[in-house]
TIDRENLUM-677292 format. One record per residue (C-alpha): residue number from 1; residue in three letters; y negated, z, x. Coordinates in steps of 0.1 Angstrom, whole numbers, plus 5000, padded with zeros to 4 digits. Example, Ala and Ser with C-alpha at 12.3 -4.5 7.8 and 13.67 -1.06 7.14 Angstrom:
residues 2
(1; "ala"; (5045; 5078; 5123))
(2; "ser"; (5011; 5071; 5137))
END
This chain:
residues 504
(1; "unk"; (3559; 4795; 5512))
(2; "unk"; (3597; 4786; 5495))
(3; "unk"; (3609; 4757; 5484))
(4; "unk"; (3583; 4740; 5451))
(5; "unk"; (3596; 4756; 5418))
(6; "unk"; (3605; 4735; 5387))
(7; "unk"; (3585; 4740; 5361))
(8; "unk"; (3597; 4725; 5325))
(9; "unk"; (3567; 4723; 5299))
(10; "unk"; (3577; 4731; 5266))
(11; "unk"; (3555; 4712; 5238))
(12; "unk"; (3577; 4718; 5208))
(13; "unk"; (3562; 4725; 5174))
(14; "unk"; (3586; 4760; 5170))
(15; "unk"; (3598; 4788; 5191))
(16; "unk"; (3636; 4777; 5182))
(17; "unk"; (3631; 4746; 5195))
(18; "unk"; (3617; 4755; 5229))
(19; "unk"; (3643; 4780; 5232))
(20; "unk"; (3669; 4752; 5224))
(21; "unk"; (3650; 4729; 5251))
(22; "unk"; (3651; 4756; 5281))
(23; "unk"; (3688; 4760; 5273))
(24; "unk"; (3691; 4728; 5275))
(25; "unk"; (3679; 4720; 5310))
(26; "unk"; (3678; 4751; 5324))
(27; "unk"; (3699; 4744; 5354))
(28; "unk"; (3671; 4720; 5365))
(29; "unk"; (3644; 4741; 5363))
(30; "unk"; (3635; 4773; 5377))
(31; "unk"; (3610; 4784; 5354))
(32; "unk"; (3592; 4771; 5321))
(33; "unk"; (3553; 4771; 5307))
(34; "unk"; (3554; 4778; 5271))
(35; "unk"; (3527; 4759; 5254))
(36; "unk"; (3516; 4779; 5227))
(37; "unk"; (3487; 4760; 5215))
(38; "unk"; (3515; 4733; 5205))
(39; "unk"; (3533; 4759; 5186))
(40; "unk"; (3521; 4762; 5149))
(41; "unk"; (3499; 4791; 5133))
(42; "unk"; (3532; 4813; 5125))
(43; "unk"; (3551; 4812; 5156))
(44; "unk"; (3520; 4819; 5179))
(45; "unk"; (3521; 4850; 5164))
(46; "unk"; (3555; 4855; 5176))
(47; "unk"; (3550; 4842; 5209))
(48; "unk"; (3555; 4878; 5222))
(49; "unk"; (3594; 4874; 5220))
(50; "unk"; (3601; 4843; 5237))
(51; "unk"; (3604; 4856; 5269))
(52; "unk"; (3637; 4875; 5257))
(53; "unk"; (3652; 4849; 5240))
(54; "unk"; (3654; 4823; 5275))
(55; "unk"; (3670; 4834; 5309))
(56; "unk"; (3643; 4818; 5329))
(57; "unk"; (3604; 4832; 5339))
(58; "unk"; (3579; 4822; 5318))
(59; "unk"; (3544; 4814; 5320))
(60; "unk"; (3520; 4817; 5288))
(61; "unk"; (3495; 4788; 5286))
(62; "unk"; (3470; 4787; 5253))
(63; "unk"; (3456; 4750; 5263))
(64; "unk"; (3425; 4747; 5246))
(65; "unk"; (3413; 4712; 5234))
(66; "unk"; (3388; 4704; 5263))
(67; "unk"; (3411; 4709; 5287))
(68; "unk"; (3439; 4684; 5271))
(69; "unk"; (3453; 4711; 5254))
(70; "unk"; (3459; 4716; 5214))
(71; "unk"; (3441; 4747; 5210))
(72; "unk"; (3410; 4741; 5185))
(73; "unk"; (3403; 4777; 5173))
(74; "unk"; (3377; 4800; 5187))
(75; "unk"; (3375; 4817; 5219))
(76; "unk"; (3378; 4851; 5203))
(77; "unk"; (3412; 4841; 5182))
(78; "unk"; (3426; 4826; 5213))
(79; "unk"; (3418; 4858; 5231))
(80; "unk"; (3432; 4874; 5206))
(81; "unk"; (3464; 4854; 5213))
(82; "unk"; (3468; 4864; 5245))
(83; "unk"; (3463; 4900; 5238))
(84; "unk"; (3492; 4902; 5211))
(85; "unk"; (3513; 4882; 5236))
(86; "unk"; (3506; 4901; 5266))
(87; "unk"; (3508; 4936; 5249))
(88; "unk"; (3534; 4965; 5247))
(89; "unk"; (3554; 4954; 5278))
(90; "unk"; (3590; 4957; 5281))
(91; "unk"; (3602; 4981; 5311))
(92; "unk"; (3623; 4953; 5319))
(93; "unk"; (3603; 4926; 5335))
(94; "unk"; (3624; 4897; 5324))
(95; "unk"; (3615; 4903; 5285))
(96; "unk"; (3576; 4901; 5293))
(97; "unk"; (3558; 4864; 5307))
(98; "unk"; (3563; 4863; 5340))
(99; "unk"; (3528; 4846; 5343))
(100; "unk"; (3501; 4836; 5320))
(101; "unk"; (3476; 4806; 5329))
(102; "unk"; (3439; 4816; 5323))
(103; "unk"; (3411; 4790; 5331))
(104; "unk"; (3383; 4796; 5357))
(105; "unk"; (3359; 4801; 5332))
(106; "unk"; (3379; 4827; 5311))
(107; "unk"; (3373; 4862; 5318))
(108; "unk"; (3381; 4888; 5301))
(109; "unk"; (3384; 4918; 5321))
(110; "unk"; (3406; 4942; 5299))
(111; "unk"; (3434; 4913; 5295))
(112; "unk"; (3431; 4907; 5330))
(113; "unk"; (3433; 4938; 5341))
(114; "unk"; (3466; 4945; 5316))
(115; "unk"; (3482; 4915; 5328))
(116; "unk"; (3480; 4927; 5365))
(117; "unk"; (3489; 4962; 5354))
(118; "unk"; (3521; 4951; 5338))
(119; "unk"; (3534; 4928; 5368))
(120; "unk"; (3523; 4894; 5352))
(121; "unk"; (3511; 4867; 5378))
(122; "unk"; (3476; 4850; 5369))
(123; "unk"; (3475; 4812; 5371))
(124; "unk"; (3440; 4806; 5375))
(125; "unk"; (3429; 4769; 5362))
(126; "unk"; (3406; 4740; 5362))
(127; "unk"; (3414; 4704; 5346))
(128; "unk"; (3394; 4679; 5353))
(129; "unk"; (3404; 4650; 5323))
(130; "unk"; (3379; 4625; 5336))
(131; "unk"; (3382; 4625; 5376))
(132; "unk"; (3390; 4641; 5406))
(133; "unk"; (3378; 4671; 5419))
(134; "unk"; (3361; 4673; 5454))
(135; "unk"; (3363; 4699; 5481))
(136; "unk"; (3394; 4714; 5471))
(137; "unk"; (3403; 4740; 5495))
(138; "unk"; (3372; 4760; 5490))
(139; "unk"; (3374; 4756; 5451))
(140; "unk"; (3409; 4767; 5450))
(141; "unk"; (3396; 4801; 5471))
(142; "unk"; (3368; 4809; 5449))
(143; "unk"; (3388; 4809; 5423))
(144; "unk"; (3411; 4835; 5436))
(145; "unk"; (3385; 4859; 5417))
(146; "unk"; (3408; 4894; 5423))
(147; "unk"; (3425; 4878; 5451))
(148; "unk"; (3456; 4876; 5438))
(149; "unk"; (3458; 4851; 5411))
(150; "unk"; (3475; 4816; 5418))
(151; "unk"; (3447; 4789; 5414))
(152; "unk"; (3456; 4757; 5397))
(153; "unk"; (3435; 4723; 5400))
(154; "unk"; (3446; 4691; 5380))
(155; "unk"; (3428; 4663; 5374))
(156; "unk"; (3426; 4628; 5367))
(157; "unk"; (3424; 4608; 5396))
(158; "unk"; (3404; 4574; 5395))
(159; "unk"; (3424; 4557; 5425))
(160; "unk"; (3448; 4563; 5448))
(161; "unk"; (3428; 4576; 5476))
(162; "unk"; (3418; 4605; 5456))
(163; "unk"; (3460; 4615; 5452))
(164; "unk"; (3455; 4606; 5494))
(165; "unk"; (3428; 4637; 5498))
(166; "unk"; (3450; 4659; 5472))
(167; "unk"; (3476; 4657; 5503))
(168; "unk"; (3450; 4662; 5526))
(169; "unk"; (3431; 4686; 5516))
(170; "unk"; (3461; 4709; 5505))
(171; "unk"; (3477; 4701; 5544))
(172; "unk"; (3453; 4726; 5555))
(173; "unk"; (3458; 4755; 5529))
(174; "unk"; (3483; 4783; 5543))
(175; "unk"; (3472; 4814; 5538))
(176; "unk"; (3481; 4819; 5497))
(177; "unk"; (3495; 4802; 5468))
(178; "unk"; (3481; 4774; 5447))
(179; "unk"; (3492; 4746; 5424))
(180; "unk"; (3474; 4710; 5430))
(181; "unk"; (3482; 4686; 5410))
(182; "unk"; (3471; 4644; 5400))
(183; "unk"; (3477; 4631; 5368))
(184; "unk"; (3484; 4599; 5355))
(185; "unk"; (3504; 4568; 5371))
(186; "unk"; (3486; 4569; 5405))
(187; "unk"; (3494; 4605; 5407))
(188; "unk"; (3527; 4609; 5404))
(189; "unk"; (3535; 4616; 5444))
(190; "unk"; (3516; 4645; 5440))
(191; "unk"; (3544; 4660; 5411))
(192; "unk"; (3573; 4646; 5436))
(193; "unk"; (3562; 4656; 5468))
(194; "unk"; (3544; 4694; 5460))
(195; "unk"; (3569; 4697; 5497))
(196; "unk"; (3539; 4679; 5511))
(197; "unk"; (3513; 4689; 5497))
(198; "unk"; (3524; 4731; 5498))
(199; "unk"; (3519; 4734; 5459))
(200; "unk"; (3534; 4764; 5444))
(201; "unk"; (3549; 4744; 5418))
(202; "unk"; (3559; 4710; 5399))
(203; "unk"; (3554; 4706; 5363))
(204; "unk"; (3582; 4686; 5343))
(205; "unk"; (3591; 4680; 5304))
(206; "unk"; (3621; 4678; 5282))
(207; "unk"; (3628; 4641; 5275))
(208; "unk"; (3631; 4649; 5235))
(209; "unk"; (3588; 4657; 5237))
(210; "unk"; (3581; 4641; 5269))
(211; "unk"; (3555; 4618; 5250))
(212; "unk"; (3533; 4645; 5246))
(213; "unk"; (3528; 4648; 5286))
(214; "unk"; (3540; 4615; 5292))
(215; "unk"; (3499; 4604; 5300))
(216; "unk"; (3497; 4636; 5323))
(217; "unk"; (3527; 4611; 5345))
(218; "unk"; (3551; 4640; 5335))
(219; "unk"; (3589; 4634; 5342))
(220; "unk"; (3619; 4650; 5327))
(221; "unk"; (3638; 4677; 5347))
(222; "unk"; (3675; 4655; 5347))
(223; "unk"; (3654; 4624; 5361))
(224; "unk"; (3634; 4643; 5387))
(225; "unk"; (3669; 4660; 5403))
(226; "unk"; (3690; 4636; 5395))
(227; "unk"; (3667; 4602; 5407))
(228; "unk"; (3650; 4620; 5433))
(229; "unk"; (3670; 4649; 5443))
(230; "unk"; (3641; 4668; 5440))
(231; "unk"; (3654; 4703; 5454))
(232; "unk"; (3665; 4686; 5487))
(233; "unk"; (3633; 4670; 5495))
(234; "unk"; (3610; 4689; 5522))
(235; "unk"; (3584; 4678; 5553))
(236; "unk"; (3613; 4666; 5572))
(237; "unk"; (3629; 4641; 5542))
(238; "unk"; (3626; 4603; 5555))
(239; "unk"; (3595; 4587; 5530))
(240; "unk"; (3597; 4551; 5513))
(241; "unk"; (3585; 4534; 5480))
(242; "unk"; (3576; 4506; 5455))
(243; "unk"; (3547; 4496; 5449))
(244; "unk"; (3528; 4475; 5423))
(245; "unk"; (3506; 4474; 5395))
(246; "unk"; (3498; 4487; 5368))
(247; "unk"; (3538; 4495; 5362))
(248; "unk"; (3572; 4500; 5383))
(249; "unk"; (3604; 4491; 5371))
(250; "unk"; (3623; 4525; 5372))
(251; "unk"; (3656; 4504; 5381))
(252; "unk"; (3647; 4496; 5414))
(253; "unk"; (3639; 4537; 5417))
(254; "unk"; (3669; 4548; 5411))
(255; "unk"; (3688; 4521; 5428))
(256; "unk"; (3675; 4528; 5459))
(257; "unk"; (3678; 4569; 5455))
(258; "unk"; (3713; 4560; 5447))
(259; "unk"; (3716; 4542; 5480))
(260; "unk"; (3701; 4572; 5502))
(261; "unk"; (3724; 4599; 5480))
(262; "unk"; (3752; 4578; 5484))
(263; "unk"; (3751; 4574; 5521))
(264; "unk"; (3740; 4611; 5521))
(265; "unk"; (3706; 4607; 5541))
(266; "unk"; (3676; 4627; 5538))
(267; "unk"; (3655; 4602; 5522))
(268; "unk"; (3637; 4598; 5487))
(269; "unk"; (3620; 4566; 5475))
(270; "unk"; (3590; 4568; 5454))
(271; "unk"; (3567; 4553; 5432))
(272; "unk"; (3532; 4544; 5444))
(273; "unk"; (3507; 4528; 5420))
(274; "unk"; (3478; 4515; 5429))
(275; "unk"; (3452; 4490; 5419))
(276; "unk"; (3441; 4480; 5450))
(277; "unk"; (3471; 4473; 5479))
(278; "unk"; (3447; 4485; 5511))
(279; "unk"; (3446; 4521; 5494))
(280; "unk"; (3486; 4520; 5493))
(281; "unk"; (3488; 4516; 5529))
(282; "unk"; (3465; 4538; 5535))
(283; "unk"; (3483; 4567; 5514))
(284; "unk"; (3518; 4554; 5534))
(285; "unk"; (3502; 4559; 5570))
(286; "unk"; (3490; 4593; 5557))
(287; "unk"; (3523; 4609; 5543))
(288; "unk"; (3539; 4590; 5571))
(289; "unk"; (3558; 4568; 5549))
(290; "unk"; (3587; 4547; 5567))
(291; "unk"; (3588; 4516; 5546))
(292; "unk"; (3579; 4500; 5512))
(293; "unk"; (3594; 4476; 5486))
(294; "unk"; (3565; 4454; 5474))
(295; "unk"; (3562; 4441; 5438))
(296; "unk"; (3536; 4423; 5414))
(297; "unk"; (3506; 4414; 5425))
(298; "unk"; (3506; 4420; 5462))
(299; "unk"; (3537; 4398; 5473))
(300; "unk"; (3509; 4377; 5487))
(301; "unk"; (3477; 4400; 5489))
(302; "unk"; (3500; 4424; 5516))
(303; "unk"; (3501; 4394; 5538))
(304; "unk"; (3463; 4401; 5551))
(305; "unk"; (3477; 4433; 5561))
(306; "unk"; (3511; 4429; 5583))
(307; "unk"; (3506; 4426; 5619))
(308; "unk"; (3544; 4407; 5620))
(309; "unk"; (3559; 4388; 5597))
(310; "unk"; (3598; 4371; 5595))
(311; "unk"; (3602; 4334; 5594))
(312; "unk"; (3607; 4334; 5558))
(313; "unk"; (3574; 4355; 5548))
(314; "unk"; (3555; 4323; 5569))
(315; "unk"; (3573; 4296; 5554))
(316; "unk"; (3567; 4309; 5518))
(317; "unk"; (3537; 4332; 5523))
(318; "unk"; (3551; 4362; 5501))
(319; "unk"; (3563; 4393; 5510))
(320; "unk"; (3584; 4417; 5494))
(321; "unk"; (3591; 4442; 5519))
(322; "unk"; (3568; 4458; 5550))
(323; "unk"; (3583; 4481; 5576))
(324; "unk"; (3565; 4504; 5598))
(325; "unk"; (3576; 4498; 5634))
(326; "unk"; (3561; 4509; 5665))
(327; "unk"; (3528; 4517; 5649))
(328; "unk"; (3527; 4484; 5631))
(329; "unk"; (3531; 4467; 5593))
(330; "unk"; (3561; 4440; 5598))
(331; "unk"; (3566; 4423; 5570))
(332; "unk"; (3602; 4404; 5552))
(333; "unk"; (3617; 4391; 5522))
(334; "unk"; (3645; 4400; 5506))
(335; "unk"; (3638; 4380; 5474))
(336; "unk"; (3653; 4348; 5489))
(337; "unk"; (3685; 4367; 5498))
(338; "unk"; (3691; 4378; 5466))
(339; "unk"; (3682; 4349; 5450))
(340; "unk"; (3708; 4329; 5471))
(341; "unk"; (3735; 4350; 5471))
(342; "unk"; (3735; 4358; 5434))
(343; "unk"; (3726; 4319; 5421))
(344; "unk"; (3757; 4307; 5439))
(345; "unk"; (3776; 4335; 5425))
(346; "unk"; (3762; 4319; 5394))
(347; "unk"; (3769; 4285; 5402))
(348; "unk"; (3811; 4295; 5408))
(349; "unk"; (3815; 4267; 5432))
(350; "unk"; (3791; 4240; 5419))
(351; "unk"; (3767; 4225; 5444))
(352; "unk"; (3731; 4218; 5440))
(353; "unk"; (3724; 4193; 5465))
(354; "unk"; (3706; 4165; 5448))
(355; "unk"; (3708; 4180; 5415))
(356; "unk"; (3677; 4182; 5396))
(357; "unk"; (3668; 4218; 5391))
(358; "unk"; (3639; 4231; 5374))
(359; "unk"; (3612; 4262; 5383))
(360; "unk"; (3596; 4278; 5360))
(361; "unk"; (3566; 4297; 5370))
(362; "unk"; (3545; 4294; 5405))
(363; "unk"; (3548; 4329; 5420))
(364; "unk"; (3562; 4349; 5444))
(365; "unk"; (3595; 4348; 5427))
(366; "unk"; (3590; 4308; 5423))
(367; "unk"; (3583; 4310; 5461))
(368; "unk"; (3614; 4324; 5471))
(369; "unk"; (3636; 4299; 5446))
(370; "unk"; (3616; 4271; 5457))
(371; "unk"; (3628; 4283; 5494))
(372; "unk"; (3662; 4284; 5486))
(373; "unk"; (3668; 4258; 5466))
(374; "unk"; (3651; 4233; 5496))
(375; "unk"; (3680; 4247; 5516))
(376; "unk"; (3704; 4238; 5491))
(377; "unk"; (3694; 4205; 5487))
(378; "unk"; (3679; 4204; 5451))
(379; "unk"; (3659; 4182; 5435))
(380; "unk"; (3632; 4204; 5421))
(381; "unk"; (3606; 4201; 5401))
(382; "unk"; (3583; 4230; 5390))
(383; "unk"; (3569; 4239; 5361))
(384; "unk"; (3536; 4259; 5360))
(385; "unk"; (3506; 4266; 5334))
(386; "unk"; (3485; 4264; 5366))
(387; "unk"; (3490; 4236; 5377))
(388; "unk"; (3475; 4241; 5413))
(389; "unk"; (3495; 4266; 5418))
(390; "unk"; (3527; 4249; 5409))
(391; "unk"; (3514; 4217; 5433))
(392; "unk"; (3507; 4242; 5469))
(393; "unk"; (3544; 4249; 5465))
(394; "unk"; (3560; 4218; 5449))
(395; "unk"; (3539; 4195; 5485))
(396; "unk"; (3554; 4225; 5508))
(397; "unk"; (3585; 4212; 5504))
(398; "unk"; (3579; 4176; 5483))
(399; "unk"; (3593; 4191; 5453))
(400; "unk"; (3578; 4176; 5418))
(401; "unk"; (3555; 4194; 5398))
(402; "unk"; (3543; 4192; 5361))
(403; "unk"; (3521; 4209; 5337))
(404; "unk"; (3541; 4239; 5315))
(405; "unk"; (3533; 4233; 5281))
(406; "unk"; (3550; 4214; 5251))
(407; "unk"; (3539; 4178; 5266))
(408; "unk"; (3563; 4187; 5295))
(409; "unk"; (3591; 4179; 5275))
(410; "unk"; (3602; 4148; 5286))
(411; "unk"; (3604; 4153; 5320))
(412; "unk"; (3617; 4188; 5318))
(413; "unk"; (3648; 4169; 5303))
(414; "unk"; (3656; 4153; 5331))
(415; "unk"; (3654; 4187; 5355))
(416; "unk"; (3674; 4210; 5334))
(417; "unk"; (3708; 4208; 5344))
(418; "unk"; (3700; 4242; 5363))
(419; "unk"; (3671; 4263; 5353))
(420; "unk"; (3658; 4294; 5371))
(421; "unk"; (3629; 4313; 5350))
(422; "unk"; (3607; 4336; 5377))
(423; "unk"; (3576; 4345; 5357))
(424; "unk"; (3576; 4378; 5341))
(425; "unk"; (3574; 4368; 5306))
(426; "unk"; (3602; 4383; 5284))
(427; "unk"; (3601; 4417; 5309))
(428; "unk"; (3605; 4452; 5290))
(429; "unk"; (3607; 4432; 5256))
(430; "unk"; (3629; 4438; 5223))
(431; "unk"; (3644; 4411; 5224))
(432; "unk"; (3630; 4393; 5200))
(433; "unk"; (3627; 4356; 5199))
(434; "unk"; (3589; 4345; 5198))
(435; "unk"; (3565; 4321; 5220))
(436; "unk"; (3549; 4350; 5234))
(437; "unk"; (3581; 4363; 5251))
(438; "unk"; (3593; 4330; 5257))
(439; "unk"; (3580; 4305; 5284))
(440; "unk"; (3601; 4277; 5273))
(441; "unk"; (3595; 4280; 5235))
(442; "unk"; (3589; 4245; 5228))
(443; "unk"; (3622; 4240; 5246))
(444; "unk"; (3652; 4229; 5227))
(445; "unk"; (3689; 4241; 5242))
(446; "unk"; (3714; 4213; 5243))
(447; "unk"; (3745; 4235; 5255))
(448; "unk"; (3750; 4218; 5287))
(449; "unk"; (3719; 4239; 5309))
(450; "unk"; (3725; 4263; 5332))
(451; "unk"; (3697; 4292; 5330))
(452; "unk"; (3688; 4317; 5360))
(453; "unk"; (3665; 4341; 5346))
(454; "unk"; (3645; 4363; 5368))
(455; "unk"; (3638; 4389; 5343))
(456; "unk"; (3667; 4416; 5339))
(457; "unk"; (3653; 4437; 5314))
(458; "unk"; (3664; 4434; 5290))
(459; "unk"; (3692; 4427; 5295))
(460; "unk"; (3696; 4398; 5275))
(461; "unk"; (3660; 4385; 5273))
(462; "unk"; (3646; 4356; 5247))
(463; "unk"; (3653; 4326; 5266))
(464; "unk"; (3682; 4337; 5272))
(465; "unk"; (3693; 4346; 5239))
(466; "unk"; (3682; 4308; 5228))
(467; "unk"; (3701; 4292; 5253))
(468; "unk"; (3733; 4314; 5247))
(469; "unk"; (3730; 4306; 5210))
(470; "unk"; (3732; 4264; 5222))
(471; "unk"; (3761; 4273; 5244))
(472; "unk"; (3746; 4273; 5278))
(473; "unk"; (3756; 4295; 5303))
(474; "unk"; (3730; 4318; 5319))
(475; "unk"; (3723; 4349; 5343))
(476; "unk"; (3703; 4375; 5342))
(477; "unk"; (3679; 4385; 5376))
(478; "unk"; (3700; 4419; 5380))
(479; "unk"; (3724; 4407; 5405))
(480; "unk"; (3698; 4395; 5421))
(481; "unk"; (3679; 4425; 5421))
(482; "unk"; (3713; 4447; 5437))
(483; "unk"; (3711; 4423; 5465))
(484; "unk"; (3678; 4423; 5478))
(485; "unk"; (3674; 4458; 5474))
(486; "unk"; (3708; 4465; 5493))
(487; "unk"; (3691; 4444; 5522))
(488; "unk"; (3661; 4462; 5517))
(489; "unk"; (3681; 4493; 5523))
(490; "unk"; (3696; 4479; 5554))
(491; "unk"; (3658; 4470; 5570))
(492; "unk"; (3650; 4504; 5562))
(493; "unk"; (3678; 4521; 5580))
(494; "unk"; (3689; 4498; 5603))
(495; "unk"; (3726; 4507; 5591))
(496; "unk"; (3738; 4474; 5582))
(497; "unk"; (3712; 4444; 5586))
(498; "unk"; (3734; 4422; 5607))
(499; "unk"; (3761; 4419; 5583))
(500; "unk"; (3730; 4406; 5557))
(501; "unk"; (3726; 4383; 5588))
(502; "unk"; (3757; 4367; 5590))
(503; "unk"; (3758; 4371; 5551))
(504; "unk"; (3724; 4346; 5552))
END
C-alpha cells in the first residue's frame, strides 16, 4: 500500500464551479469525488464530461439522502444517472471517472459489470449516520462482492474509543484496499492519520463549500498540507496533540506544526476530542502518542491520571501538559511560564509586589496567575461567581476573595490597578460589547487599569475594547500562549528545556 491519497470533495451546485475548485487546489490533492447529487437537475445530466475538463482522477458519487447525501429521486433515476455517466467510454482513460462509489446495498449487475469492463475502480460503501460500525475487518471483506472493489465504511462515532478500534481494527487489514473513515469532531485522527490506520484514502473539501461537509469533520486541502504536512506523515512520524472539549483552538494547531516544520522534525500535532479525558489516554497509548497539550476541562481531571507530576502541577493542582516517559504519564505546566514571562513583558518594568491585583475567574488559568502572582508579591484578590471555588485558591496562598457580580464593585476598586481576566468568556466572539461576552460588565473603566486578558481571540475581545475606549492599557493572552507552547515544545523534544529553566 502507497502513501494515503488526497481526496478533495466537490459539493458545488454547477459543473463550472467544481471544475474552478479542482483547479484551484489541485496541487494539494491527488484526486477529487464529484458529488453529483449536489449538482442541480441540468448539470447531472452532463456529469459525463467532467472528467475531461479536470487533470486529476475522479470518482463519481450519487449520495442519496439516507446516506447524508442530497440525492432524493428514485432508485431507478439515480440508476439511470450512473448509466449516462458511466457510458460510451473514452479510449483514453483520463476522460472517463476513474472510480465511481456504489453502496453495499446497490447492485446492479449490468452497470457493474460496464464499469469493470471499462477500467473504472468500484468504491464499495456503507455510512453509518447514527454510530459506529462493529467488526470491521470482516465487513469490509464481505463487501468486496467481485473481489476487486475498494470497500468504504464511515460512520458516526459516539466516543472516542470507537475512532480507537477504527485504528485497531484496520492495524490488522493487509491483504487489499479499503477506506475507513470517523466522522465528526472525535474523528478527525482517523482523516489525518489514514498512515495509521492503512486507508486507501483521505477525504478533504474546498474552503469556499466546506460547510457542506464541515459536520462530516472535513478539512480543506491548503490546511491539511500546509498545518499538518499531510504528505510527510507515515508509521514512523513522532505523534502529539491537544486535547479538550467540545472544541480546540486551531491556533495552538498550527503553532505547534509550525514548531516541528520549522525545526524540520518528523512530527505532526493533532487534535483529539473527547468527552471523557480516560478515553484520550487511552487512544494516546494506542497510536503510541509521545505527548499532549491539555486544555478545558481536564487541566484538573488529568491529574487522577499522571503517575509524576512537577512542583508546579502540586502546588496549583492543574496540568496543562503530560509526557510519556518510560512507560509513565508525567505531568507539567507551562501556563505559569507563559503567564510570567508575557505579564512582565506587559508590565515594561513596573513591579507588582504589594500591588493590589485582581483575578478574574477560579480556574486553571486563575490557578496558574494566582501562582505567579504569589511569586511576585501581589496583593491579590480573586473574583469568582463560585465562590468556593474562588476561596480553595484565594486560602492556598492567603489571597482575598469576593463574590463576581455587580455588588463586587467596591472592593473590585480597590484591586484594579492590574487586572488579569482567565475565564473564557469573550472567546471566539464578534466583538461585540454585551454582558454575555463580558465578565466585568457592570465594571466602569477609569483609564488608569491595567488589563491582562486571557482570551486571544479575538483579538481584541469586549473587555478589552471597554477598557481601551477609558484609556487603559491592556494585553491580550496571545503572547502568553507563544510562550507556553514554545516550552511545551521544548518538554516534548528535549531540544531546549534548560534554557526555559534558566528563563523561569
Amino acid at each position: 500500500m502507497g502513501h494515503p491519497l488526497v481526496c478533495m470533495t466537490l459539493t458545488g451546485s454547477s459543473l463550472e464551479e467544481d471544475v474552478k475548485l479542482t483547479k484551484k487546489y489541485e496541487k494539494y490533492i491527488d484526486l477529487v469525488e464529484l458529488r453529483a447529487d449536489f449538482l442541480t437537475p441540468e448539470d447531472q445530466l452532463n456529469v459525463r464530461k467532467f472528467p475531461s475538463l479536470i487533470s486529476k482522477p475522479c470518482i463519481l458519487t450519487i449520495r442519496r439522502e439516507m446516506d447524508g447525501g442530497k440525492f432524493t429521486g428514485s432508485d431507478f433515476s439515480r440508476t439511470t444517472l450512473f448509466a449516462r455517466a458511466l457510458s460510451f467510454a473514452d479510449t483514453d482513460k483520463s476522460k472517463n471517472f476513474a472510480y465511481v462509489d456504489f453502496e453495499d446495498d446497490f447492485n446492479v449487475s449490468s452497470i457493474q459489470d460496464a464499469a469493470l469492463a471499462f477500467g473504472i475502480k468500484i468504491i464499495r460503501s456503507f455510512h453509518d449516520m447514527k454510530g459506529p460500525v462493529q467488526n470491521l475487518r470482516e465487513r469490509l471483506s464481505k463487501m468486496r462482492k467481485t473481489g476487486y472493489e475498494i470497500p468504504k465504511i464511515a460512520f458516526l462515532p459516539r466516543s472516542l474509543s470507537d475512532v480507537e478500534n477504527l485504528f485497531r481494527e484496520a492495524s490488522q487489514i493487509k491483504d487489499f484496499d479499503f477506506i475507513l473513515c470517523a466522522m465528526g469532531v472525535e474523528g478527525f485522527p482517523s482523516r489525518l492519520l489514514p498512515a495509521f490506520s492503512n486507508s486507501y484514502l483521505t477525504f478533504v473539501s474546498p474552503k469556499e463549500v466546506i460547510e457542506h461537509t464541515k459536520f462530516l469533520g472535513h478539512i480543506d486541502p491548503m490546511s491539511l498540507q500546509e498545518i499538518y504536512n499531510f504528505n510527510s506523515i507515515s508509521k514512523e512520524t513522532a505523534l502529539y496533540g491537544l486535547t479538550a472539549w467540545p472544541t480546540i483552538e486551531n491556533s495552538v494547531v498550527q503553532m505547534q506544526n509550525k514548531f516541528f516544520k520549522d525545526k524540520n522534525l518528523n512530527a505532526v500535532y493533532i487534535p483529539v476530542v473527547s468527552s471523557i479525558v480516560s478515553e484520550t489516554l487511552s487512544f494516546a497509548d494506542y497510536l503510541g502518542i509521545k505527548g499532549l497539550s491539555i486544555d478545558t476541562p481536564y487541566k484538573e481531571a488529568i491529574m487522577y491520571y499522571l503517575q509524576e507530576q512537577t512542583p508546579e502541577v502540586k502546588e496549583i493542582r492543574s496540568c496543562n501538559t503530560i509526557i510519556k516517559k518510560n512507560n509513565k504519564w508525567v505531568g507539567y505546566n507551562t501556563d505559569v511560564y507563559g503567564f510570567k514571562k508575557s505579564l512582565e513583558e506587559f508590565l515594561d518594568g513596573k513591579k507588582l509586589k504589594r500591588k493590589k491585583v485582581a483575578i478574574i475567574g477560579a480556574g486553571g488559568a486563575a490557578k496558574a496567575a494566582a501562582y505567579v502572582l504569589k511569586q511576585l508579591g501581589a496583593k491579590v484578590c480573586i473574583f469568582n461567581r463560585t465562590l468556593e471555588h474562588a476561596k480553595l485558591i484565594a486560602e492556598k496562598y492567603d489571597f482575598k476573595y469576593y463574590q463576581l457580580d455587580a455588588s463586587c464593585t467596591p472592593i473590585l476598586n480597590d484591586y484594579t490597578e492590574v487586572i488579569i481576566q482567565t475565564t473564557s468568556i469573550g472567546m471566539n466572539s464578534d466583538g461585540t460589547i454585551s454582558k454575555k461576552n463580558d465578565p466585568l460588565y457592570f465594571y466602569e473603566f477609569t483609564g488608569k487599569e491595567m488589563l491582562f486578558d486571557f482570551v486571544y481571540n479575538p483579538d481584541i475581545t469586549p473587555i478589552m475594547k471597554r477598557a481601551i475606549l477609558a484609556g487603559c492599557k491592556v494585553c491580550n493572552g496571545y503572547k502568553m500562549l507563544e510562550y507556553q507552547a514554545q516550552m511545551q515544545f521544548d518538554l516534548f523534544t528535549e531540544q531546549s528545556l534548560e534554557n526555559n529553566e534558566k528563563n523561569k
